[in-house]
N, C-alpha and C positions, 0 to 999 in steps of 0.2 A: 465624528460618528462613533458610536457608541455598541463594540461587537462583543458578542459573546461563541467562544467555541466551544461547543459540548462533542464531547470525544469520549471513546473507551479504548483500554489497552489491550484488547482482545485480538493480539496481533500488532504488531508495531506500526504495519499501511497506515491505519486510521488515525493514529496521535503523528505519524511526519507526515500525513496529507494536510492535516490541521496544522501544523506548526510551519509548512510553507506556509500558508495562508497567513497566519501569525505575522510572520518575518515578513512580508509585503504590504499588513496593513499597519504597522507599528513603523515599515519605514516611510508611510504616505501620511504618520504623525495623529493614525487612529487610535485610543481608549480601547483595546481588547484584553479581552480575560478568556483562558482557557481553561477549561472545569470538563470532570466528568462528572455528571450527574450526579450518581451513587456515590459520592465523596460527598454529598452532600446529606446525607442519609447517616452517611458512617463509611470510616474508611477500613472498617473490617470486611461491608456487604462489597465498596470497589476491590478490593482483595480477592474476595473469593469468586464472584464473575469473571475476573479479568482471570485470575490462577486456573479456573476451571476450565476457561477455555485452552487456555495454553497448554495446559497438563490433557487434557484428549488430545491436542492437536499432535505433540511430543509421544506419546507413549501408543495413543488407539485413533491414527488416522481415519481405521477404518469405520470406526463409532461415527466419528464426525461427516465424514461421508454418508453414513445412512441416515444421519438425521438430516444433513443438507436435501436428501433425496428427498426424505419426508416431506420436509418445508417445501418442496415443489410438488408431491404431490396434495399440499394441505392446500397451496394457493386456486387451488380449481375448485375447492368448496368456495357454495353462496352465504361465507360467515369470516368472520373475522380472526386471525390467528391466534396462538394460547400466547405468543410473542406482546401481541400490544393489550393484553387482558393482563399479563404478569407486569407489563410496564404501569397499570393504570397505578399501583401501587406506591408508585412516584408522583402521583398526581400534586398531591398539596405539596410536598416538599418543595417542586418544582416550583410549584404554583405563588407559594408565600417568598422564595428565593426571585422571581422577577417583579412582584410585586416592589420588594427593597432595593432592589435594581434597577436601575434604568440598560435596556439595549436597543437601538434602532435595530439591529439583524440579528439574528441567532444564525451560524455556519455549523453544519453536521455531516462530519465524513464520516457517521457511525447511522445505523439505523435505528439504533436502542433509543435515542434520543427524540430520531421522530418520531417515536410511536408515543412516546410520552408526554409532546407537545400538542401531538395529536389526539391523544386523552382530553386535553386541556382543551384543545380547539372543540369538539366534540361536545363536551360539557359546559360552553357556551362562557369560556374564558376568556379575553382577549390575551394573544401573545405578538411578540414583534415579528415582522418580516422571518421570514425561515427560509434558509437555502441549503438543500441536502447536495452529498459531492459522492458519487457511487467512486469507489477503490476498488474496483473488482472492473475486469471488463466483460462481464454481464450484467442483464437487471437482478438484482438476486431476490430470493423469497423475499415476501412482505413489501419491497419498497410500494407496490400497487396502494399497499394501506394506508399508509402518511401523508398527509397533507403538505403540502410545502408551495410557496411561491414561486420557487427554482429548483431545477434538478438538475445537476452537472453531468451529464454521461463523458465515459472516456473517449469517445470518438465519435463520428460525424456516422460511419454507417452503423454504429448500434442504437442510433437513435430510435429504430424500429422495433429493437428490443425492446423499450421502456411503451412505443405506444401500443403494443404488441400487450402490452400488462393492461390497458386504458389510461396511463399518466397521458394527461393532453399535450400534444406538442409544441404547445406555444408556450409551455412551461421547463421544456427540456432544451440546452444550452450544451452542445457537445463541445466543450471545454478542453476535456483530458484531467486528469490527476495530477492533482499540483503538485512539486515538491521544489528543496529548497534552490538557492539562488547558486550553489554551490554545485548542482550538481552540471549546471549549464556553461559555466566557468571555461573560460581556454585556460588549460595547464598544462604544461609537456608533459610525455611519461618522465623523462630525468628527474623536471622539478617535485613531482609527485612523488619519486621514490627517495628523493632525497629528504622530502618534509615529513617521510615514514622509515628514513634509515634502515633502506632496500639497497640492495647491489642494483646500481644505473646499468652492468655491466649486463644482469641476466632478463630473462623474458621473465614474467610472473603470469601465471593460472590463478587468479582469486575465486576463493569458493567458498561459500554462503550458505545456510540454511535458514536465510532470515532473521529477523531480530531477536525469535525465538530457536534457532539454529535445528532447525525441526529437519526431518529426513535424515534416512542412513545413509549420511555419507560418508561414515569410516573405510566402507568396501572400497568405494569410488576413489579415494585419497590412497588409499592400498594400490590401486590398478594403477593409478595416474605414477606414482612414487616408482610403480616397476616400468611404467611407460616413459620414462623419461630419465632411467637407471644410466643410462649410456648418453643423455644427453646433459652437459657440462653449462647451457645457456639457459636452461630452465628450471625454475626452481616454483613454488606452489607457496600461497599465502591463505590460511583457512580462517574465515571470520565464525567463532560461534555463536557470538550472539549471547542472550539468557544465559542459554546451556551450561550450565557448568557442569553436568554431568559428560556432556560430549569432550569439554574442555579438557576436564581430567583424564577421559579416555585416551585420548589422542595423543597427550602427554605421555601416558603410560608407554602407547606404541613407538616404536623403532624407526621413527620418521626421519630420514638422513636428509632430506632437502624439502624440507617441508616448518614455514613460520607459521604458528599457533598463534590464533589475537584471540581474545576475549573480546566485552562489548568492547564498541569504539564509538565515536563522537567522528569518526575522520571517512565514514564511507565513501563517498565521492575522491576523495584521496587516491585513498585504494583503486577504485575502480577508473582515476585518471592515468594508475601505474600499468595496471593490469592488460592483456594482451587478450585473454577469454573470461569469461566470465561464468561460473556454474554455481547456479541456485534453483532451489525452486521457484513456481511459477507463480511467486503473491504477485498483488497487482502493483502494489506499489514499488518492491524490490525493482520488478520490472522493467518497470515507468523509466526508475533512478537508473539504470544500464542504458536502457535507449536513448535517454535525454544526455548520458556522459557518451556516447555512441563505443560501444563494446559489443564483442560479440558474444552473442549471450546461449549457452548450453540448460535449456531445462531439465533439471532431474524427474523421474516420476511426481508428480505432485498429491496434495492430501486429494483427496475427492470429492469435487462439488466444485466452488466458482475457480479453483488454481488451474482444474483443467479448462476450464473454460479460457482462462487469460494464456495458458499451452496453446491452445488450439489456434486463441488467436493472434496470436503471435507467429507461431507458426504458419500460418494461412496466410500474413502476410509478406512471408519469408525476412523475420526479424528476429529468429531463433532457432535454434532444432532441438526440437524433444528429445533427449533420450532413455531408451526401459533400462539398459544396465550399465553396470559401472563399465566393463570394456566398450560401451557405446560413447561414454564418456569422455575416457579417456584415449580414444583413436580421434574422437573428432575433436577435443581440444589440439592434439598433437595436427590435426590437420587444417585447426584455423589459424593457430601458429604457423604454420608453413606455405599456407594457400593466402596469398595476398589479395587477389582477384574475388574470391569467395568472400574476404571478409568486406573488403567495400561494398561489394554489392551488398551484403546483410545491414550495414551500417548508413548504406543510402535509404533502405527502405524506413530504417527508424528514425530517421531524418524527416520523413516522407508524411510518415503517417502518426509520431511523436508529437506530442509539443511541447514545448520547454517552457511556456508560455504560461502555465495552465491558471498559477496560482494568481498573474496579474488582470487576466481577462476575469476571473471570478470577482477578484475587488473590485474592477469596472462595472459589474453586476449589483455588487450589492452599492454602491455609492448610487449607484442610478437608480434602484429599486427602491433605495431610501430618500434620496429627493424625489422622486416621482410620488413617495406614499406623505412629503411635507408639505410638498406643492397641492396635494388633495385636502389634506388637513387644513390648511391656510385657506383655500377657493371656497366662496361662500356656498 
């Protein structure tokens, strides 16, 4: 079988939801290629889409929250979004690139890609099978617009979400968000802190701002450092991600029990070592804590679909939101201490997780693809 994944880096979710998927069909001995689109155009225009979003999400949450808002209330017009009118603009590019191409499926953990398929479908193109995989746990703006043979929702009750949009439901496949094989892994904390050259000896607080290390959480690293001043067993590992702006700040500060990482390749690592877990609310970050089963502290989130994966996470008691850094850093010190609190949090994401996500999607597309050969072949 013959896959192509079109992804954008507009958030790090979207490219490791695609690269589980990757890693499970490459070990099932399938032909994939991972592209974003707009690299194929120039990789000046993937540049600046992908930087643009990441630089509002870092500097003006609040910008991207009222355009998020926008885009819900543009979806209640009887017309079509400014979203897949800017994407028709990829049309031929797309269009002459599968052309030269052979794919039996196209996989899209990004929505920028259905719209441009969907350009193509529209326009009376033929394209391969398309299976979109929502990283958010909502249906977000536009997906209603995209054509697709599959839609992956993160969970069984949001399915209502998506038909709630008019996606029909014999097209919607509550999956979950795939990610990789690493994060599902038995590993003791010792072995984890060991293969990160961690003290086995202390507790660790891992805390994250995403792949883009986005949120203030210097305050929160401030409060947690005075909360655990007089405690000798705990110590705090900060992942920043992108950020090197954050990276250098945090350097600058006075941090007496506090390890700084930059990116990392070893996430699941970490969060095999770690004891709590404090990030914002992406969908994907998320997923990877529940699936490694940690107890996971939400920080405020940007506004738009991160409160949306707050809430629901929270609602199914598999986190706790918290609005400030002393809300933080009391409740990491008390999931640290409360044994009983943290299994029940960790059963629930046990419950309503799946670790599964990436291999039930490949079962998807293999069946979707001999089901469209067995068609071709039948007189």
């Amino acid at each position: 079988m013959d896959v192509l994944i079109f992804s954008c880096g507009t958030g790090g979710g979207h490219n490791s939801a695609g690269k589980a998927v990757l890693e499970e069909m490459q070990k099932r001995g399938h032909n994939v290629k991972f592209l974003n689109p707009y690299s194929l155009r120039s990789n000046k225009l993937e540049s600046v889409i992908n930087n643009t979003y990441i630089k509002t999400v870092q500097k003006t949450p609040k910008l991207f929250g009222a355009i998020y808002k926008a885009g819900d209330l543009y979806r209640k017009l009887p017309f079509r979004s400014p979203v897949y009118f800017i994407n028709r603009g990829m049309e031929k590019t797309i269009h002459n690139y599968l052309c030269e191409n052979h794919f039996d499926v196209v996989i899209m953990p990004h929505i920028f890609p259905g719209e441009i398929l969907t350009n193509l479908r529209n326009h009376g193109f033929d394209v391969p099978k398309t299976i979109f995989i929502a990283t958010d746990y909502v249906c977000i703006p536009f997906t209603e617009e995209i054509i697709c043979d599959a839609y992956i929702a993160p969970a069984e009750d949001l399915v209502c979400d998506f038909t709630n949009r008019k996606i029909p439901k014999k097209k919607i496949y509550p999956y979950g968000i795939p990610v990789k094989k690493s994060f599902s892994e038995s590993i003791s904390k010792a072995a984890a802190k060991e293969i990160l050259g961690l003290d086995i000896n202390k507790k660790y607080i891992i805390i994250s701002g995403g792949s883009m290390g986005a949120g203030k959480i210097e305050k929160a690293i401030s409060e947690l450092e005075s909360a655990i001043s007089n405690r000798d067993d705990i110590r705090l590992a900060v992942i920043c991600g992108s950020n090197a702006g954050l990276y250098d700040k945090l350097i600058s500060m006075d941090l007496k029990k506090t390890k700084i990482i930059g990116s990392t390749d070893k996430m699941a690592v970490y969060l095999h070592a770690g004891e709590v877990f404090i990030t914002k609310p992406g969908g994907l970050s998320s997923t990877e804590a529940a699936v490694c089963g940690i107890p996971i502290l939400h920080t405020i989130s940007i506004p738009g679909c991160e409160t949306k994966n707050a809430h629901y996470f929270e609602k199914h008691k598999m986190s706790k939101l918290c609005a400030s850094p002393e809300e933080i850093a009391d409740n990491a010190i008390r999931f640290i201490d409360n044994e009983k609190y943290v299994k029940e949090m960790i059963f629930n994401q046990k419950k309503y997780i799946s670790s599964q996500a990436a291999k039930s999607i490949c079962d998807l597309a293999e069946s979707i693809c001999e089901t469209n050969l067995k068609e071709k072949r039948s007189p």
